[in-house]
C-alpha positions in Angstrom: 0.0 0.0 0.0 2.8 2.3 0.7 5.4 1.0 -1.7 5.4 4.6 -3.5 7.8 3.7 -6.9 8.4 7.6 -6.8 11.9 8.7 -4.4 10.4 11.1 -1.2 13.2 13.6 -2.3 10.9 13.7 -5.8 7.7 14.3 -4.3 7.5 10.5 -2.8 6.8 11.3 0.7 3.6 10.2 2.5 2.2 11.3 5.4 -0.4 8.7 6.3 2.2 6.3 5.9 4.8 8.5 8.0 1.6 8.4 10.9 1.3 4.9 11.1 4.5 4.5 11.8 4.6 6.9 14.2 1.5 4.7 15.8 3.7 2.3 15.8 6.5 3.2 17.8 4.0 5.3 20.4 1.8 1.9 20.7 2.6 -1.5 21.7 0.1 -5.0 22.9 0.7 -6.1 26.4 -1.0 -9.3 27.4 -3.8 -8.5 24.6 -4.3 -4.8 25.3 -3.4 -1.7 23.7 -0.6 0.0 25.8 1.7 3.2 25.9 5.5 2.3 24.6 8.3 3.7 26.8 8.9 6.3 23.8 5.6 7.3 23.6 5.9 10.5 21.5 3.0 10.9 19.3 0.4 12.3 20.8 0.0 14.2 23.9 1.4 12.9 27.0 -1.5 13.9 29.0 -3.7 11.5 26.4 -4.7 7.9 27.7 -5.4 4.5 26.0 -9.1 5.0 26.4 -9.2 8.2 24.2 -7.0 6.6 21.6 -9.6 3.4 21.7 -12.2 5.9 21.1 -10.6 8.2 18.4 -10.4 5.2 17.3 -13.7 3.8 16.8 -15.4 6.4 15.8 -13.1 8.4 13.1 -9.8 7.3 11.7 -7.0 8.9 13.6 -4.3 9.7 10.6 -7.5 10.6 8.3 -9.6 12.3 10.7 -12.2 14.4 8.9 -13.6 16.3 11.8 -10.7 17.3 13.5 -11.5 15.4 16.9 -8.4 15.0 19.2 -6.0 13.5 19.6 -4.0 14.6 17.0 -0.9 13.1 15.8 2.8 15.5 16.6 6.1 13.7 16.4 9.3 15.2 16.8 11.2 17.1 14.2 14.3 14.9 14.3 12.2 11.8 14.2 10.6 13.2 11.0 13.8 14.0 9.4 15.1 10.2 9.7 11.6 8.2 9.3 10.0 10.5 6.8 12.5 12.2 4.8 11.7 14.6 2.0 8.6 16.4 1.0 4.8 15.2 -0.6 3.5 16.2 -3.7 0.1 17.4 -4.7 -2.8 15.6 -5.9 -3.5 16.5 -9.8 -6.6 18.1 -8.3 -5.1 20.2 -5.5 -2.7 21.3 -8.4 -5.5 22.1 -11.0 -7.9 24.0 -8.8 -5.8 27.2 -8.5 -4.8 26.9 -12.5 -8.4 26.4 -14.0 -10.1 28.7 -11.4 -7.4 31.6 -10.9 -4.9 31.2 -13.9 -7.0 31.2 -16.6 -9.1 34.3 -16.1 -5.6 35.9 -15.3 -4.5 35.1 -19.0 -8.3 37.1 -20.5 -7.1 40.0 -17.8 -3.4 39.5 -19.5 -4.7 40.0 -22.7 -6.2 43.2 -22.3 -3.2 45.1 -20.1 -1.2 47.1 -23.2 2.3 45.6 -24.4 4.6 46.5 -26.8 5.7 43.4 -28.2 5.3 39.7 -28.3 7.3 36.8 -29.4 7.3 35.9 -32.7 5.7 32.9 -34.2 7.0 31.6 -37.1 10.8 31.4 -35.7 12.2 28.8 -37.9 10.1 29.4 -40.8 10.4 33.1 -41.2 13.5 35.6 -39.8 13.3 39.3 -39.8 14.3 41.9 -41.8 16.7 43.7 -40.3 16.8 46.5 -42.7 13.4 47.9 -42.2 12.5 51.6 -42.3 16.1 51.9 -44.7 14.4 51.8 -48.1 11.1 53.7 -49.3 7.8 51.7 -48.9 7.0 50.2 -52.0 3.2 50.5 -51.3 0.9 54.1 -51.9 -1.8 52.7 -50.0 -1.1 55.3 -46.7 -3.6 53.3 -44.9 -2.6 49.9 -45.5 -1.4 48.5 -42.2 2.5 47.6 -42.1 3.7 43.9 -42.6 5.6 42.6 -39.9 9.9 42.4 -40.6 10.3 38.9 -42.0 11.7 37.2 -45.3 10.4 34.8 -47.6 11.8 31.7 -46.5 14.7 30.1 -44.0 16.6 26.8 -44.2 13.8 25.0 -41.9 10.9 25.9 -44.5 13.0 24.6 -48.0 14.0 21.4 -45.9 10.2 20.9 -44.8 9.8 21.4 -49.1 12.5 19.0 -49.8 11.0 16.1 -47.2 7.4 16.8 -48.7 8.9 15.7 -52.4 11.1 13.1 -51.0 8.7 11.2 -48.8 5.4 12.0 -49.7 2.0 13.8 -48.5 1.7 12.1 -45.2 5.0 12.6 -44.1 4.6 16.6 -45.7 1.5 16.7 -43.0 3.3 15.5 -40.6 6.2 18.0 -41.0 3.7 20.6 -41.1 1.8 19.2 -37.7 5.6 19.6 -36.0 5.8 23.1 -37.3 1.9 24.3 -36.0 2.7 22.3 -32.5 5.9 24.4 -32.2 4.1 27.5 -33.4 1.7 26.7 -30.8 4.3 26.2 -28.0 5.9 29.8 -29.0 2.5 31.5 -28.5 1.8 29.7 -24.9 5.2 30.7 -24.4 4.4 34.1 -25.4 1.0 34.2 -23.6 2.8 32.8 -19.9 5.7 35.0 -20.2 3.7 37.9 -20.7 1.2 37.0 -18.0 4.7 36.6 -15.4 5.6 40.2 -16.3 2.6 41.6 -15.7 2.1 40.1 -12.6 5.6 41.2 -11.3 5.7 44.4 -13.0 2.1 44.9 -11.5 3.1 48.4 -9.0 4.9 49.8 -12.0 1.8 49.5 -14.1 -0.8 50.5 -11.6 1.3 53.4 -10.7 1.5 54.4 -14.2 -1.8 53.9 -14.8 -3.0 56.2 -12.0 -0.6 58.6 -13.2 -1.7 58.9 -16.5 -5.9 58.8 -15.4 -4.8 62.1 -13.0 -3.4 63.5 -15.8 -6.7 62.8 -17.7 -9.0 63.9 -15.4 -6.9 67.5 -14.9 -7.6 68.1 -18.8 -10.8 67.2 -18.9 -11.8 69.1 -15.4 -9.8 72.2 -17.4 -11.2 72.4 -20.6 -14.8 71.9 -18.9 -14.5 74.2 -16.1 -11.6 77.2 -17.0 -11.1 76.3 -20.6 -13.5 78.9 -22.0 -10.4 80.9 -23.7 -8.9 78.1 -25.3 -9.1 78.0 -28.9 -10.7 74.8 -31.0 -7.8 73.6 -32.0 -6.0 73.7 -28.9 -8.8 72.4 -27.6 -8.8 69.2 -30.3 -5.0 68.7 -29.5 -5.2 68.7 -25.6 -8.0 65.9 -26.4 -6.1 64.2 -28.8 -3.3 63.6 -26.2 -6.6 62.2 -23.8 -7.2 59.6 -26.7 -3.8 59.4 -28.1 -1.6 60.1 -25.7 -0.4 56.1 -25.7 1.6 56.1 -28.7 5.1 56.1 -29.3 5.7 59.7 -30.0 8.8 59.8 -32.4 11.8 57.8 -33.6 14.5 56.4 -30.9 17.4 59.4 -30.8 20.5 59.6 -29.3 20.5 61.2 -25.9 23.3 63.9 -27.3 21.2 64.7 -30.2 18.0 64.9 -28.2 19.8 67.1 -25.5 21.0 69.4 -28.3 17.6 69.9 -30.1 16.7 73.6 -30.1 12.8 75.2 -30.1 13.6 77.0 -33.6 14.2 73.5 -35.2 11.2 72.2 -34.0 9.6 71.9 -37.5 12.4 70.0 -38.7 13.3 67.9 -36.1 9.4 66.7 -35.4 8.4 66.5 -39.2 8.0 62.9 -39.4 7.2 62.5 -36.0 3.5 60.5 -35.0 2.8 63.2 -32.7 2.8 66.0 -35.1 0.9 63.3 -38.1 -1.8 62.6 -35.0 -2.0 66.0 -34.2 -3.2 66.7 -37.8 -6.5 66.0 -36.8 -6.9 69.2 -35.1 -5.5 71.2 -37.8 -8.8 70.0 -39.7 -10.6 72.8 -38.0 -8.7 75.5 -39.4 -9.5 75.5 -43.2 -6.5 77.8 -44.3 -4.0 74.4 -43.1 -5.8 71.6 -44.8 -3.1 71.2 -47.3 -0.3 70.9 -44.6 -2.2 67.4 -43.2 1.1 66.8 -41.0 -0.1 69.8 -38.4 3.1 72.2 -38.8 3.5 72.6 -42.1 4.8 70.3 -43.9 2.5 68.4 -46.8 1.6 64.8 -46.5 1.9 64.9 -50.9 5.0 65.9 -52.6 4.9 66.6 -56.3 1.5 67.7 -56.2 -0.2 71.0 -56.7 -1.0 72.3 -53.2 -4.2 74.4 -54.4 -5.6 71.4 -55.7 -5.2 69.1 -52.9 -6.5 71.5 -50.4 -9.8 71.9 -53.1 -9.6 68.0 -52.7 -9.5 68.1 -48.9 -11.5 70.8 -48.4 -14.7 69.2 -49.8 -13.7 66.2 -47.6 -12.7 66.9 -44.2 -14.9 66.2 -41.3 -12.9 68.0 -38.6 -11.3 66.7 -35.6 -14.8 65.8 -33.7 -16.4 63.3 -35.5 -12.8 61.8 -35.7 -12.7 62.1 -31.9 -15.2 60.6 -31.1 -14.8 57.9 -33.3 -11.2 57.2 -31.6 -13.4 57.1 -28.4 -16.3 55.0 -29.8 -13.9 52.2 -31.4 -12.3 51.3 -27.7 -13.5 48.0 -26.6 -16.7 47.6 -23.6 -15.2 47.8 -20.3 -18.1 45.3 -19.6 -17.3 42.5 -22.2 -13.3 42.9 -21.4 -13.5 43.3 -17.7 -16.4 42.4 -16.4 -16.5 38.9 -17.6 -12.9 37.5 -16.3 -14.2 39.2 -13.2 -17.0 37.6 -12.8 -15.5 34.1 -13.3 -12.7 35.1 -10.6 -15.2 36.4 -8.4 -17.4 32.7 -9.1 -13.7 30.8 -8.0 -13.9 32.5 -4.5 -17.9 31.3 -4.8 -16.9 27.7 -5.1 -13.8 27.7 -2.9 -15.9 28.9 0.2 -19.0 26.2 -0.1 -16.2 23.9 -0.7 -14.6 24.8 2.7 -18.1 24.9 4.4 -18.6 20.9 2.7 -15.5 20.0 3.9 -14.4 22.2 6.7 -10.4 22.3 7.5 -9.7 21.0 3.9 -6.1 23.1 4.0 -6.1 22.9 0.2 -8.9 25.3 0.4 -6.9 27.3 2.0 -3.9 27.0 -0.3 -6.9 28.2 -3.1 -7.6 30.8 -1.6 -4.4 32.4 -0.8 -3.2 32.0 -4.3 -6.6 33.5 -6.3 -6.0 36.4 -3.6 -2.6 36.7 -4.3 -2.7 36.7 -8.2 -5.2 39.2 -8.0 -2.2 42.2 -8.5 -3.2 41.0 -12.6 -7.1 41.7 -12.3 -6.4 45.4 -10.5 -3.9 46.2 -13.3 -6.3 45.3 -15.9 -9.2 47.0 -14.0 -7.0 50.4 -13.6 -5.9 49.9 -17.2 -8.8 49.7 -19.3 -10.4 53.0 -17.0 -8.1 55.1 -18.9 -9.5 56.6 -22.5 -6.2 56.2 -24.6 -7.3 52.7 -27.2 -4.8 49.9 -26.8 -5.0 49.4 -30.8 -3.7 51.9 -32.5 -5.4 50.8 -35.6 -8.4 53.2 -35.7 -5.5 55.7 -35.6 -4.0 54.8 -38.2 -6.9 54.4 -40.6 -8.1 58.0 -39.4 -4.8 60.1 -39.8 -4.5 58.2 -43.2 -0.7 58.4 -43.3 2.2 56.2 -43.1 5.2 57.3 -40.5 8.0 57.2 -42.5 10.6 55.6 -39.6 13.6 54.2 -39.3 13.5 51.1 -36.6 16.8 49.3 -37.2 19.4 50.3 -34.4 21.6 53.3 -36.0 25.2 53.7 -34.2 27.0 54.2 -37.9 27.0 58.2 -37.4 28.5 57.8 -33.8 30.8 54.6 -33.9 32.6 55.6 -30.8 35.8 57.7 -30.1 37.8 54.6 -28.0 37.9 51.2 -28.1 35.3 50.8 -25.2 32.8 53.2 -26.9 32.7 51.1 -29.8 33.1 47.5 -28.4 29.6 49.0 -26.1 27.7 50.6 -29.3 28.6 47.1 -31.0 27.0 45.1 -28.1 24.2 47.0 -28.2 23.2 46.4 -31.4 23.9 42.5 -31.0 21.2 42.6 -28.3 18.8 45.0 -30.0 19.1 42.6 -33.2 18.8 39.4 -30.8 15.7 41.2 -29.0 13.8 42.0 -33.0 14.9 38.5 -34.1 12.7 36.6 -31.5 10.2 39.3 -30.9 7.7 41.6 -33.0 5.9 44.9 -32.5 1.9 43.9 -30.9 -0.2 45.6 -33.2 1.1 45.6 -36.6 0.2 49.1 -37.8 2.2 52.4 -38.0 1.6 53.6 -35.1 2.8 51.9 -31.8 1.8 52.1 -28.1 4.3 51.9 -25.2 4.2 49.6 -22.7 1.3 49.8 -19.5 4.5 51.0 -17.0 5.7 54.3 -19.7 2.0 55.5 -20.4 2.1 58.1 -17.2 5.3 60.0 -18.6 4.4 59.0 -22.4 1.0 61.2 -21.9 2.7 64.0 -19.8 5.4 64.7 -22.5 2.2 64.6 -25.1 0.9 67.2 -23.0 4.4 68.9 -22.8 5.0 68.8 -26.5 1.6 70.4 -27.3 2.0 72.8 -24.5 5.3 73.9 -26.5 3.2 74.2 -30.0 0.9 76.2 -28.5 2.8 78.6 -26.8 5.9 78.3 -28.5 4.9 78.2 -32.1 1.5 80.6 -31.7 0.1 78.4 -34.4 -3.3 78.3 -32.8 -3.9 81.9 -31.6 -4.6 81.0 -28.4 -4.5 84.3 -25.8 -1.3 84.3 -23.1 -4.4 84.1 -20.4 -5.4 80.7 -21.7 -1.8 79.3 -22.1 -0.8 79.8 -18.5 -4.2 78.1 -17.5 -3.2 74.7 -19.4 0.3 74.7 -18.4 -1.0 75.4 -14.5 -3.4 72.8 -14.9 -1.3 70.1 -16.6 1.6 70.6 -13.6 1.7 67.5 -11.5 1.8 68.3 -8.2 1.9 67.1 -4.7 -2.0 66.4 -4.5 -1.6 64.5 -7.6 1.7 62.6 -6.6 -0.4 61.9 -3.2 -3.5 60.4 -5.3 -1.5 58.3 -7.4 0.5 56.8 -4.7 -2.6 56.0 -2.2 -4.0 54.7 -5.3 -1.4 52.1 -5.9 -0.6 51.6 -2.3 -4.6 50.2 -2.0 -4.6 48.3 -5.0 -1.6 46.4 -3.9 -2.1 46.4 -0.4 -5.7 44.5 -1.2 -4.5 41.5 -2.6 -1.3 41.1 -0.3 -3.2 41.4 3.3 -5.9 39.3 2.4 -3.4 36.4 0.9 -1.1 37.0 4.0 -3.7 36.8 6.0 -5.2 33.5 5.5 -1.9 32.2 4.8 -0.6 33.3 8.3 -3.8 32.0 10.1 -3.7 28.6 8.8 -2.0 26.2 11.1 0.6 26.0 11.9 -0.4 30.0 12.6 2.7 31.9 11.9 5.1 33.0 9.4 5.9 30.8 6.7 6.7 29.9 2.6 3.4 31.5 1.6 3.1 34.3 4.4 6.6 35.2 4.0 6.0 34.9 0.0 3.4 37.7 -0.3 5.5 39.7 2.2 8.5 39.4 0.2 6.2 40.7 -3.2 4.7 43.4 -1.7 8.0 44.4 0.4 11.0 42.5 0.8 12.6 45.1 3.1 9.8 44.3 5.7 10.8 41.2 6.5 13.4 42.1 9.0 10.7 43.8 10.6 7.7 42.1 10.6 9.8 38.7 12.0 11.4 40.8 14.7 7.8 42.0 15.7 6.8 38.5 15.9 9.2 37.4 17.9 7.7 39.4 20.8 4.2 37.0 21.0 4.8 34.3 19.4 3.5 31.0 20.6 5.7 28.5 18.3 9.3 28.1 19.0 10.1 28.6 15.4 13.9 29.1 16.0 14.1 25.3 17.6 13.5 24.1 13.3 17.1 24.9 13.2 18.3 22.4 15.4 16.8 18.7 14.8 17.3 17.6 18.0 15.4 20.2 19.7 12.1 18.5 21.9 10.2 21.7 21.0 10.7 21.0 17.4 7.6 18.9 16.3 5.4 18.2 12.9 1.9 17.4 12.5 0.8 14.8 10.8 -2.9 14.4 11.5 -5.1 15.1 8.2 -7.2 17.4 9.4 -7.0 19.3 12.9 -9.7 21.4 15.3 -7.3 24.0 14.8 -7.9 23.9 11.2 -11.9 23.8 11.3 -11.5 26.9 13.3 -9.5 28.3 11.1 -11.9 27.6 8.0 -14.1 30.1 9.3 -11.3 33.1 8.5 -10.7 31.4 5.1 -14.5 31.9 4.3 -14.5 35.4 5.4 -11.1 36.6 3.6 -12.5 35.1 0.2 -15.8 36.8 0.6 -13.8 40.2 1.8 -11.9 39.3 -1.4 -14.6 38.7 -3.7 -15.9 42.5 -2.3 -12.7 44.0 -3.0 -12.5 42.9 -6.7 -15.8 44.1 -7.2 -15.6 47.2 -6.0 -12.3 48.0 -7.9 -14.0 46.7 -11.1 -16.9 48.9 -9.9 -15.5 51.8 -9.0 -13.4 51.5 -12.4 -16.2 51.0 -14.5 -17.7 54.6 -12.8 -14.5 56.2 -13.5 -14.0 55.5 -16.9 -17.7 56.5 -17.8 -16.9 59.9 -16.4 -13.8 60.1 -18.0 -16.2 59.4 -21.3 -19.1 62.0 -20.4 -16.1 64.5 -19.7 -14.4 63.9 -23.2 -17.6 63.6 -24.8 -18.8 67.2 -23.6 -15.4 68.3 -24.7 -15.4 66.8 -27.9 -19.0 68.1 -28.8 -17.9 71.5 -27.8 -15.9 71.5 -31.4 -17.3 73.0 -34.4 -18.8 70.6 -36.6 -17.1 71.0 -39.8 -18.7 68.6 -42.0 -22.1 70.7 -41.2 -20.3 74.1 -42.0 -18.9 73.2 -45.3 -22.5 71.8 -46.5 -24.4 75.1 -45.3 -21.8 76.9 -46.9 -22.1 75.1 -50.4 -23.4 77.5 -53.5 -25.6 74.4 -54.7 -27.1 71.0 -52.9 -24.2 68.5 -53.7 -21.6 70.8 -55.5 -19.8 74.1 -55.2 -17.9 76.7 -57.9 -14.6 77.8 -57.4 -12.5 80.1 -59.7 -9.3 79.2 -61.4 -6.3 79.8 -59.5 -3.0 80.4 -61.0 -1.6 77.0 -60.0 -4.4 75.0 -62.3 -3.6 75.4 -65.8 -6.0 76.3 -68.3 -6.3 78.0 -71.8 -9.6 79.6 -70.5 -10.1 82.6 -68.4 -13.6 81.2 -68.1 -14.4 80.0 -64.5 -14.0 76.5 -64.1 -16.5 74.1 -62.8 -15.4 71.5 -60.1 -18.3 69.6 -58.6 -16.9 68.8 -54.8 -18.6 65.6 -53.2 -21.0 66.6 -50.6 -20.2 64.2 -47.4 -23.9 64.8 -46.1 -24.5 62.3 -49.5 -23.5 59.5 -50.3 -21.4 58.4 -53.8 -24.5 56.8 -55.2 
């Protein structure tokens, strides 16, 4: 029965075994009766035959189910020679925390923003390493950008050789390798992804509340002291709201950033995003629709700038229907968040029946601790998808209409390095960025590219900073000194906001550690252990020092007499289930329900955040002229308008010249 194949150093250890034979060297039969052996160790020695007999009888002593003394202790050092090395989980104790905690964790995963992913297809396809050095061959502006790769690799013509060689089946099952690796790289991709957000969690959160501070102070602004702000600075203060997420311009060196001036800002942000996205709010200002890029500089060489701004002009809709679309397209926080919350919440459900069922099961327990510990991912997903900036940047894209011309490859040619150590660094560096594109791939594939959930905060404030600069700098949108110094006062972060952000993250992290630590440290043996001392070490390794020296004041287990086997005091447990443990069921049951509240609330509260942040940009955005509407009322006739001959459209005539202009209140047909 307890011949275990399996070595107790690999999991092999049994405990009910490990009792018995602790019966059996407490226990001995003299003249036909049970008696006490002169070693008698294993229970207490204030416990007689008679209440052995009965344990007996009426429950199973090393797989008691109620918890009814006596219970089973042997010494440490016993333990150590009769039952060395540790007991694995049953499948089911092990599969519990993964179906019911793990796999809502990867649907919260999914919807936390990244920047890249691994890339599948590694030995059939390798990247192109050139990319962004030659002109796109495409004049499609909106057609989304391939991902760097090349035709073929070495693994993909021997797959073609072994298909004509062998035959179909062994072609199918060549291919069946290839999708089962594929599919390996993406649950690769999909747990490694899942790891950093759940140890990157407090840079996330913290970023996050950073970045929803700096959205509410814009919106509160514009709504409240933002009478004197023009419409376009209006459009581009809520473009960074919506926008604000994206990669802003190409990777520079830190020399050359330093050593940008303001007078070459034109120049040096030409073929930045931020100034293509911020094209949108030049559609309000009919005089600029030929310069699409927003500061000047035309989005179609070679062509004759009257004519595309007669082409544009019949077109445009302005920056608020476009706003609001970029609002519009972002995902229900319902449908993404609500649902993985629910099915987490539903875990904690079935964990506390279970633990009312069975009470003292410690594997409840275990459950329990670990769906409140992993719940750092849920709050980061919660806090994430409040803010109003889209994770997909392709609505973006296919609204600014216009491919970034950018150059990703790692440049050091222009600064090789002056000594030997310069240059053997700028070399490495390159190895590493070519190793990091080689196994991984931007997330979205389109011209555009958010940063990561942890650089949103700063990413938005230098959006902010950056239009600040435009509009005060530049004076490109008129917009009085009186209004300027009320965006730049309002956009400052200060203490209050620094003290928001940080009592936000401090709650969302403290929620999930003193609930796990809780029920962790409460389960007996009560005290300080792997999993106490595991969510103390997350949340703050340096407490450690202090939280066991506090301890050591009260508590009621020698802990120190583990170190030495030969200490009495040192003793294990190795009844099934204890009294101790029934009563202890009682705080599991009201730690998950407190943690079942907490989730809810923070999805709740969330949910009530981001609709204001909506209502706030909505009023905002509906505040814009609509420019569609003027240029119909404006129109000579119902679906056309006349416009003269200007010097830059050749003609023999001095006739005026007919151009119907589509009218965007009708459609083509």
């Amino acid at each position: 029965m307890f011949n275990n194949p399996v070595s107790p150093y690999l999991g092999g250890q049994n405990f009910l075994k490990g009792c018995l034979l602790a019966l059996n060297d407490s226990l001995t039969i003299i003249d036909g009766k049970l008696a006490k052996t002169d070693n008698f160790f294993a229970f207490d020695p204030s416990t007689t035959i008679a209440d052995i007999l009965d344990a007996a009888i009426n429950d199973s002593i090393c797989s008691s189910v109620t918890g009814r003394p006596p219970e089973v202790w042997v010494p440490y050092e016993w333990c150590l020679n009769r039952l060395p090395g540790w007991q694995s989980a049953s499948l089911s104790g092990a599969m519990g925390p993964l179906v019911q905690f793990i796999l809502p964790c990867i649907a919260f995963c999914y919807n936390i923003p990244r920047e890249w992913k691994v890339r599948v297809g590694l030995l059939r396809e390798k990247p192109n390493l050139d990319l962004g050095l030659r002109a796109p061959t495409d004049t499609n502006p909106t057609a989304p950008r391939s991902s760097p790769s090349s035709s073929s690799s070495s693994f993909s013509r021997l797959c073609r050789r072994i298909g004509k060689s062998v035959g179909v089946w062994a072609n199918g099952f060549v291919i069946l390798v290839a999708v089962t690796f594929e599919l390996g790289v993406l649950a690769l991709d999909t747990l490694l992804w899942m790891a950093i957000c759940f140890v990157m969690a407090g840079p996330m959160i913290i970023s996050a509340a950073y970045e929803y501070r700096l959205d509410w102070k814009n919106l509160d602004m514009l709504a409240h002291r933002g009478a004197g702000v023009p419409n376009v600075s209006r459009a581009r203060l809520l473009l960074c709201t919506v926008a604000g997420n994206m990669k802003m311009r190409d990777d520079k060196g830190k020399d050359e950033e330093e050593g940008e001036e303001m007078g070459g800002l034109l120049e040096a942000q030409g073929r930045s995003a931020w100034v293509q996205i911020m094209s949108i709010a030049e559609e309000d200002k009919p005089q600029a629709v030929s310069q699409v890029d927003g500061l000047g500089l035309s989005p179609f060489p070679g062509r004759n700038s009257s004519v595309v701004a007669v082409e544009a002009e019949g077109t445009r809709v302005g920056p608020r229907l476009k706003l609001q679309t970029l609002l519009d397209a972002q995902p229900g926080f319902g449908g993404y968040i609500g649902a993985p919350t629910v099915f987490f919440i539903g875990s904690f459900g079935y964990n506390i029946a279970d633990s009312d069922n069975s009470p003292g099961q410690e594997t409840v327990a275990i459950t329990l601790a670990f769906g409140m510990f992993w719940m750092y991912i849920p709050h980061t997903a919660v806090i994430s998808n409040t803010l109003l900036a889209s994770n997909d940047p392709s609505t973006l894209q296919g609204l600014v209409g216009k491919k970034a011309e950018k150059t990703r490859q790692f440049q050091d040619t222009q600064n090789p390095g002056k000594t030997p150590l310069e240059r053997l660094t700028n070399s490495s560096r390159r190895k590493i960025h070519d190793l990091k594109r080689s196994i991984t791939k931007p997330a979205y594939e389109s011209t555009y590219e958010p940063v990561a959930m942890w650089k949103r905060g700063p990413n938005k404030q230098s959006w902010m900073f950056e239009t600040i600069k435009v509009i005060r700098d530049i004076h490109r949108d008129d917009c009085p000194p009186d209004a300027v110094k009320v965006i730049e006062s309002a956009l400052v972060f200060g203490r209050r906001d620094w003290a928001f952000a940080l009592s936000l993250t401090l709650l969302l992290l403290s929620i999930p550690y003193v609930l796990a630590f809780t029920t962790s440290y409460l389960t007996p043996m009560k005290g300080l252990s792997c999993r106490s001392l595991t969510h103390t070490v997350f949340f703050l390794s340096q407490c450690i020092q202090v939280a066991i020296w506090s301890f050591d004041t009260h508590r009621t287990v020698d802990a120190w007499s583990w170190i030495d086997p030969t200490n009495p005091n040192a003793r294990a447990g190795l009844s099934n289930i204890t009294e101790a443990e029934i009563r202890a069921s009682k705080n599991w049951n009201i730690n998950g329900a407190l943690a079942s509240v907490a989730l809810s609330l923070v999805t709740a509260v969330g949910w009530w955040h981001r609709r204001e942040l909506w209502k706030k940009f909505t009023e905002e955005t509906m505040k814009l002229p609509d420019v569609a509407a003027e240029l119909s009322s404006s129109k000579l006739g119902p679906s056309h308008t006349r416009l003269r001959r200007t010097s830059s459209i050749p003609s023999n005539t001095s006739e005026p010249l007919d151009m119907p202009l589509l009218d965007p209140s009708r459609s083509p047909g």
